[in-house]
Each structure stands twice: as C-alpha cells, then as structure tokens.
N, C-alpha and C positions, 0 to 999 in steps of 0.2 A: 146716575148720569156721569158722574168722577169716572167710571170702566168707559164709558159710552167714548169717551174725552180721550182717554189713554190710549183706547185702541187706534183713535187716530194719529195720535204723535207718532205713534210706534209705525203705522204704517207709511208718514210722512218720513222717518227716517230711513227706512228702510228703501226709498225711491228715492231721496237726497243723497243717498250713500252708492247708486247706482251709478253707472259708467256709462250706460248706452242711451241713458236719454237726452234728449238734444238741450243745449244750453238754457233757452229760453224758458222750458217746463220747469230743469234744475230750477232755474229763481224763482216761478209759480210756486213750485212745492217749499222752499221757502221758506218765501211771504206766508202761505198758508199755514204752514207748520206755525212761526210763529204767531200767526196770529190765534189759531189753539193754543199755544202755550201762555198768552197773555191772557185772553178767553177763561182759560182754566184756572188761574191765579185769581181773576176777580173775583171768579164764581167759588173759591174754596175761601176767600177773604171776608164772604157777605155771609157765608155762612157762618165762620169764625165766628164773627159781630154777634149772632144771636145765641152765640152759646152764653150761659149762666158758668156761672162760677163753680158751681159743683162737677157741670161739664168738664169747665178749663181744668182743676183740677185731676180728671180722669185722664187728661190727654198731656198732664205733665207741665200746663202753660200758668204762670203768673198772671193777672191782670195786664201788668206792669208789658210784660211780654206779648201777650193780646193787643195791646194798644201801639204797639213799635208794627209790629206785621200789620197791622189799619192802617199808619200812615203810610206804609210803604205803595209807590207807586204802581200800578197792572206792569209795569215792563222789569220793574227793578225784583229780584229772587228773595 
C-alpha cells in the first residue's frame, strides 16, 4: 500500500511542478499532495506502533526512538 501512496506523491509532483495548468487546479493538486503525504506518515506511524522490539532492532530504531516518531504529529516529518 506504502508503493500505492508513492506513486501518488510522485504523480502530484509532477503536475505541481507544471507550468500550463491553470492556477486554481495548481492549489487542488496541492492540498491533495499534501494531504497524501500526511495520509502516508500516519499510516507508516500505526504501523511503526506494532512493531516488537526484535523488529525495531532490524530496522536500526531504539525503543527510545520508536516512541519520539509516535509522538510526532501527522503534519510534522
């Protein structure tokens, strides 16, 4: 679902960075972008949450460090 997510950023970029579309869609595309990229942060955050410690280890993260990216808000990186 994380590719499903990507390819739309990618594709939201790719028409924000465009010249010829009319002003109004520019700020459509966005809002929309970031609302996938907020979208996309939760959903990697909830998942975080249920990894076990042997995970976190695999992926190089502390406890300590798992629980700083939880509190972190959907808008803030």
């Amino acid at each position: 679902m994380v590719q499903y997510k990507s390819n739309h950023i990618a594709l939201a970029e790719f028409f924000c960075s465009r010249e010829t579309i009319p002003p109004l869609a520019g700020i459509a595309l966005q809002v929309a972008y970031q609302i996938v990229v907020w979208s996309n942060r939760h959903s990697t955050r909830k998942a975080l949450a249920k990894l076990d410690q042997t995970r976190l280890n695999d992926i190089g993260l502390s406890e300590m460090q798992m629980e700083t990216e939880l509190r972190k808000p959907f808008w803030r990186a």
